[in-house]
C-alpha positions in Angstrom: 0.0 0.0 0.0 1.7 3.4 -1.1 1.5 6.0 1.7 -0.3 8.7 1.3 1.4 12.3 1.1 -0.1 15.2 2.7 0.4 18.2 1.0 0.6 21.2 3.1 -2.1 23.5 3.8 -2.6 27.3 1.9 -1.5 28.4 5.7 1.8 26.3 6.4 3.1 27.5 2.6 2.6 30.8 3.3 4.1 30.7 6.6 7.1 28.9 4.4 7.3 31.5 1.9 7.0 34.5 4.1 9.3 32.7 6.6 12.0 32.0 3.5 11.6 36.0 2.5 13.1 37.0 5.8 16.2 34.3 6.0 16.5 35.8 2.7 16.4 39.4 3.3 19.0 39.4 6.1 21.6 36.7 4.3 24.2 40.0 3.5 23.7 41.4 7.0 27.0 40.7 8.5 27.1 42.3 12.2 30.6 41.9 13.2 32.4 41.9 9.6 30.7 45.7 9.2 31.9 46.9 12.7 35.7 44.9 13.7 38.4 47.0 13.2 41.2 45.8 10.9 45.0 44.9 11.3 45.7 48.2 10.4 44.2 49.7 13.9 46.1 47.3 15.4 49.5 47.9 14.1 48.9 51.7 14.5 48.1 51.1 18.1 51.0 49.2 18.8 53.5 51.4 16.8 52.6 54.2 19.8 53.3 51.5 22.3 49.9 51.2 23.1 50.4 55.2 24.1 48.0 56.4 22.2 44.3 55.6 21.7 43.5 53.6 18.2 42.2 56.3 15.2 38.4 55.0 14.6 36.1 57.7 13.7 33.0 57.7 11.5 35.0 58.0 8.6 36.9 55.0 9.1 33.3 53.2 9.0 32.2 54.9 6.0 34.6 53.7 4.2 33.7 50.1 5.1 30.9 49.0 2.6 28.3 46.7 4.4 27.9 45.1 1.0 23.9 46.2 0.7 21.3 49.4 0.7 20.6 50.2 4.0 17.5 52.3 2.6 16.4 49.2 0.4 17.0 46.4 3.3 14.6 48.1 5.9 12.3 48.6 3.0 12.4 44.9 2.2 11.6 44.0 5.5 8.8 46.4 6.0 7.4 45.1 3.1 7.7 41.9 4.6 6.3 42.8 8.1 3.5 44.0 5.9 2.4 40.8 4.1 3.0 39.1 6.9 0.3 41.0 8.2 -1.9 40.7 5.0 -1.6 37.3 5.0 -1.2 35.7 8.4 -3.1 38.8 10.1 -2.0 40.6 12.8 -2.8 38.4 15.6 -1.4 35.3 14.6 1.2 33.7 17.1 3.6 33.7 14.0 2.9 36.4 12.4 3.6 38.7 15.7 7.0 36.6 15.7 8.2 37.3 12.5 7.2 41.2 12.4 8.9 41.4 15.3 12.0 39.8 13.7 11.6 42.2 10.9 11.7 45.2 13.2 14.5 43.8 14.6 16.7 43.6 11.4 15.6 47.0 10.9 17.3 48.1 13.9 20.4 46.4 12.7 20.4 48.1 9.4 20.0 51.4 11.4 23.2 50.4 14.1 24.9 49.5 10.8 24.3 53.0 9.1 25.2 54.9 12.6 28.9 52.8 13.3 31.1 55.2 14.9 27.8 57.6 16.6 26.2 57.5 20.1 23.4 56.0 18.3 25.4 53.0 16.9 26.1 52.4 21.0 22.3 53.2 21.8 20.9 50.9 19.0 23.0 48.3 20.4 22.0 48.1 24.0 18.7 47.8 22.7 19.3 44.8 20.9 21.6 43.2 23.2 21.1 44.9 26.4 22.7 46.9 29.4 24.5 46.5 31.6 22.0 48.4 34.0 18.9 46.4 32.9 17.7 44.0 35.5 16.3 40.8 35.3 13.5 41.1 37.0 11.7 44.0 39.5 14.1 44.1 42.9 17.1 42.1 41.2 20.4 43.0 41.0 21.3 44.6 37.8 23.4 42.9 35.3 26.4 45.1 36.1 25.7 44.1 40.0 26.2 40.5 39.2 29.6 40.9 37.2 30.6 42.5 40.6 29.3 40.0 42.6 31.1 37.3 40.8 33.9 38.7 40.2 34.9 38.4 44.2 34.3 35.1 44.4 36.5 34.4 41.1 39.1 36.4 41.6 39.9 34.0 44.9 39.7 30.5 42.8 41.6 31.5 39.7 44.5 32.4 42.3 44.6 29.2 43.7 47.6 26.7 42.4 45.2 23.3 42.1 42.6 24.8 40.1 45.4 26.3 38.0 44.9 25.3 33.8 47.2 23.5 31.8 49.6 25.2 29.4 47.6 26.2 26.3 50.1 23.7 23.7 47.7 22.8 20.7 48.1 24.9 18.2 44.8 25.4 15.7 46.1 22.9 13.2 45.4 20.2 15.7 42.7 22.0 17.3 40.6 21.7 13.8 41.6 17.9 13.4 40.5 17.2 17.2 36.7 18.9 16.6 36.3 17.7 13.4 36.5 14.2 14.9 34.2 15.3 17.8 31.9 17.5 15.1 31.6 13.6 13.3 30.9 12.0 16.1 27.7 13.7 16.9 26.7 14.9 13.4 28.3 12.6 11.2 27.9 13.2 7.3 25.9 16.5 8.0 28.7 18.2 6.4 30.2 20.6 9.2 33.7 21.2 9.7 36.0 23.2 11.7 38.6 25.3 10.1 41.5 27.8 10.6 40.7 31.4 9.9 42.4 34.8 10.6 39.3 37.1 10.4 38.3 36.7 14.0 39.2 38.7 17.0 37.6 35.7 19.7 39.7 32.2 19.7 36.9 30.5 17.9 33.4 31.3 16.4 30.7 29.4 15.3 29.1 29.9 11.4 26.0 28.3 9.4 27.9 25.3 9.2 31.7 25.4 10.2 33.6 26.1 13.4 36.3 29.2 13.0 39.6 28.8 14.8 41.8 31.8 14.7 45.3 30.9 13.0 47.6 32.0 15.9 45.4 30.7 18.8 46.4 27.9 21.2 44.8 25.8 23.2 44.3 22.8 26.0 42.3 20.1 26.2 40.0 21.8 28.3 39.2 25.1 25.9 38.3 22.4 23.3 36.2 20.6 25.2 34.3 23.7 26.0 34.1 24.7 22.3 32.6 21.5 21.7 29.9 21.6 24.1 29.5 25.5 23.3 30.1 25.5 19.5 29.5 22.1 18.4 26.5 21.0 21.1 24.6 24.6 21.1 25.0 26.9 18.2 25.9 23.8 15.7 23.1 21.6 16.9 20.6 24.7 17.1 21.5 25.8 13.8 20.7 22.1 11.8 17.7 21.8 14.5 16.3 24.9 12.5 17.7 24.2 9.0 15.6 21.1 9.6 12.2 22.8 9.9 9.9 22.5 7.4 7.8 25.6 7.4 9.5 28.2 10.0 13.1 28.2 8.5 13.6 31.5 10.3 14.8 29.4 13.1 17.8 28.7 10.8 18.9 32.2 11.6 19.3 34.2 14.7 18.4 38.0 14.5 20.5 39.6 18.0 17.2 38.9 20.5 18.0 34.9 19.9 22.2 35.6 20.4 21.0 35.8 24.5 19.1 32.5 24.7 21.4 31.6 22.4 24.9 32.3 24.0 23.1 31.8 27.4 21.9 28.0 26.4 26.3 27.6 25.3 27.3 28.7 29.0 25.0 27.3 30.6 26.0 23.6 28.8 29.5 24.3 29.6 28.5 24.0 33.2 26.6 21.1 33.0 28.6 19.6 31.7 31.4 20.8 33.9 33.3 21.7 31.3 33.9 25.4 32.7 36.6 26.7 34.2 37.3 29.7 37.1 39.2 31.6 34.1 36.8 30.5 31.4 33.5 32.4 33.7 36.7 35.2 34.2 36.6 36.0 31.5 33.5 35.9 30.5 33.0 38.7 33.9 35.5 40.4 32.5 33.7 41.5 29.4 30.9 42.0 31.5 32.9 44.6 33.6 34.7 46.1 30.5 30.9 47.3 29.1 30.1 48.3 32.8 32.9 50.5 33.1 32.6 52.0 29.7 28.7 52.6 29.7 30.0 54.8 33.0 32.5 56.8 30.9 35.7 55.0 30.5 37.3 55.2 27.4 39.3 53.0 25.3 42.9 53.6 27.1 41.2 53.0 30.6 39.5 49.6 29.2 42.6 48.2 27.5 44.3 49.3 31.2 41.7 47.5 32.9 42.3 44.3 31.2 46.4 44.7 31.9 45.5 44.8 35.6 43.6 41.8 35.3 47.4 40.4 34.2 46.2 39.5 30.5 49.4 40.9 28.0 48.9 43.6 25.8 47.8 41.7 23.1 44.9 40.4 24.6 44.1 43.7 26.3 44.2 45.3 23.1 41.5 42.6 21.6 39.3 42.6 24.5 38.9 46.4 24.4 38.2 46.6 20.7 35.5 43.9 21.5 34.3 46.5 23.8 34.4 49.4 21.1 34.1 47.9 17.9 31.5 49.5 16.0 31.7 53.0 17.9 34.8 54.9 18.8 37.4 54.7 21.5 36.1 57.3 23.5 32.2 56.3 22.9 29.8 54.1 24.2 30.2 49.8 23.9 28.8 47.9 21.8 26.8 45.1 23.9 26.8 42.1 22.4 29.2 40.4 25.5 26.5 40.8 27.8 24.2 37.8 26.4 26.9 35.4 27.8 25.9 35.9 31.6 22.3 37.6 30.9 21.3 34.8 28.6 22.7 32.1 31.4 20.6 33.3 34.1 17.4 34.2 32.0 17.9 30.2 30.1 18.7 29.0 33.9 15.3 30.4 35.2 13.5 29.5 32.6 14.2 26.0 32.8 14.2 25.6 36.8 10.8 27.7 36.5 9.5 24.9 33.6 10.3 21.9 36.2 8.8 24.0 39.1 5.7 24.2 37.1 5.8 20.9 36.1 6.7 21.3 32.7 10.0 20.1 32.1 9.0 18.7 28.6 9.6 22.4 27.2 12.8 22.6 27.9 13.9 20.2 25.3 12.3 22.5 22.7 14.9 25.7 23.4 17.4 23.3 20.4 14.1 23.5 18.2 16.1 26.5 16.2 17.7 30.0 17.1 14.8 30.1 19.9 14.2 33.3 22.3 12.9 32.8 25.5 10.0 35.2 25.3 8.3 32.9 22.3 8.5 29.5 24.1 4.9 29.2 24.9 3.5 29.8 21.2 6.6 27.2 20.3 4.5 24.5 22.5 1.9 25.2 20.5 3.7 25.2 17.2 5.3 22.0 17.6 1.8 20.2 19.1 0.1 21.0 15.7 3.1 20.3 13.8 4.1 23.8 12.4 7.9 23.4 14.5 9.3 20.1 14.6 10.8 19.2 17.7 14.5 19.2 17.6 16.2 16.6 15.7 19.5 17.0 17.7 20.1 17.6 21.6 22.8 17.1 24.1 22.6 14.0 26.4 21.7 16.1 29.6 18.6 17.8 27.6 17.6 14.0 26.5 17.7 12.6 30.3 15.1 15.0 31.6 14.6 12.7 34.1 18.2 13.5 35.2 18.1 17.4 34.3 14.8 17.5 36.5 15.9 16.4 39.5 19.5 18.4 39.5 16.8 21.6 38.6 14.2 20.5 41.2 15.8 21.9 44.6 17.3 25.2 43.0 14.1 27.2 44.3 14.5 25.9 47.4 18.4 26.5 47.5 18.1 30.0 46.3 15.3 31.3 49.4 18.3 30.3 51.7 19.7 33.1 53.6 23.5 33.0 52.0 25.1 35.3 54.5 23.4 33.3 57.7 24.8 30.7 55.5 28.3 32.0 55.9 27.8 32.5 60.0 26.7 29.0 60.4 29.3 27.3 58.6 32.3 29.6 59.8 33.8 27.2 62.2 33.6 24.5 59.1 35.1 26.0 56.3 
């Protein structure tokens, strides 16, 4: 008997085609191509020993081509945001989605346009955040937290036993060693690591490849933390939502989906215990870096900040133009390094909140695609009537939710202890 194939309804194809318009629309949109500052800046910077701040102005921007219209792209997607409106309504779970998505790309195209203005910086805390936002009413701001773990991990990283081993693999190996482990849990899906030089972070994540910069090295403990946060997370989300049939916008993640998405990649590394005191350092460092400049610092006092932190002057100097790529050295930050420790703890609650409630199946469902937090309850939906599949691939501690459930189930009660009567009582133990 020959199975029967079930076309797709007049909804579900245009939900497909309005979907496909949009991953479409932003392919030439390349965030940090259009705002990192080349090897020029560098050498200039260096050839002052580091005296003298780098020369970025708006003119060094301009004549950095994004390689589209800005005028045309935010009319294509508000002629998109229109028809989804014509055709899906305005109501629709989806349709709200993907407007909002358009809206969002608009912004981009508008941060893109102002590189090197205060509104390049202000555009870019409202995509990615501040470091004065809070989570929620009467909690610590983000900038509050960097402090607040920043004490605690400037004690471990001092300590001899939790000291790292020496960084000896050069990215040569490093590429042959994940592209066994990429194999191993995607094999013949076509992904790779490779070697590049057009990076300012160790390694980064693409469509389908992982980048290694050419004069990084590592230990066996960095790559095992870029495979659970670059193979595990940001490869596995990105085939989850290749894979979709009708909503391939979850192939792509505008900058709302970078928090849940960089936030899911941290939080993996410490479930998996793959984290290190220096690795969260770091990551608190950046954190600091956006603090300090959002208060006024400038690019001399960040790259100063990051030599007291004892890093050399060649990671200094890359740090701080993380901090200030896209504006100037004496402007505001662009944000992006916040969704590391804003997207942990906003992932975090969302999934101890899901087992609280009862719910722990929707947890899984965060790998469906680049998801954002805020949409997971019309993703339920989406997936029970077969408009989002569930995710093809997820990491052995999402697929034991049995396992995940139990670790997640005592963290309300943990958290309503009193920590500093928690200190008193246990200072005659520790």
């Amino acid at each position: 008997m020959t199975k029967k194939i079930v076309k797709p309804s007049t909804y579900l194809t245009e939900v497909k085609a309005l979907s496909d318009r949009i991953v479409k629309a932003q392919q030439p949109i390349r965030i940090l191509d259009a705002i990192k500052w080349d090897d020029g800046i560098k050498q200039e910077f260096f050839k002052t020993k580091c005296q003298k701040p780098p020369e970025v102005t708006t003119a060094y921007y301009q004549n950095r081509p994004l390689g589209f219209d800005p005028d045309e792209k935010k009319t294509e997607f508000y002629q998109i945001e229109r028809d989804l409106v014509r055709k899906l309504g305005q109501l629709n779970p989806l349709s709200v989605i993907m407007r909002r998505i358009c809206r969002e790309y608009q912004d981009v195209v508008r941060m893109l346009e102002a590189r090197g203005t205060m509104t390049f910086s202000n555009i870019s805390q409202e995509l990615y955040g501040s470091s004065q936002d809070v989570f929620h009413v009467g909690d610590p701001t983000i900038a509050t937290l960097g402090s607040m773990m920043e004490a605690t991990l400037s004690q471990l990283v001092q300590l001899d036993f939790l000291a790292e081993e020496a960084k000896t693999i050069n990215a040569k190996d490093a590429v042959a060693i994940l592209n066994e482990k990429i194999e191993s849990v995607f094999p013949g899906d076509g992904l790779r690591a490779m070697i590049s030089d057009g990076i300012l972070a160790d390694a980064a994540a693409g469509t389908d490849y992982i980048k290694l910069r050419a004069d990084a090295l590592f230990n066996m403990r960095d790559l095992r933390v870029l495979e659970v946060h670059e193979i595990w997370v940001h490869l596995g989300t990105t085939l989850n939502g290749l894979a979709q049939p009708y909503c391939t916008f979850l192939g792509k993640g505008p900058p709302s989906a970078t928090v849940t998405q960089e936030g899911l990649a941290v939080l993996m590394e410490i479930l998996t215990l793959s984290s290190t005191p220096n690795r969260l350092m770091t990551l608190i460092n950046r954190v600091r870096a956006i603090t300090l400049t959002e208060e006024g610092a400038d690019f001399m006092e960040i790259f100063a900040f990051f030599r007291d932190k004892g890093l050399d002057e060649e990671d200094s100097y890359t740090l701080s133009s993380r901090v200030f790529r896209g504006s100037s050295p004496d402007g505001l930050p662009f944000t992006k390094d916040l969704t590391y420790i804003k997207g942990f703890v906003l992932t975090y609650n969302f999934m101890r909140l899901a087992v609280s409630k009862g719910k722990p199946d929707r947890i899984p469902l965060l790998f469906c695609g680049k998801t954002m937090i805020e949409d997971m309850k019309v993703l339920v939906d989406l997936v029970e009537e077969g408009t989002v599949i569930a995710p093809r691939f997820l990491p052995p501690q999402f697929r034991d939710l049995m396992g995940l459930s139990s670790w997640l189930s005592f963290s309300r009660f943990m958290s309503s202890l009193n920590f500093r009567q928690l200190e008193q009582d246990y200072a005659n133990i520790l």
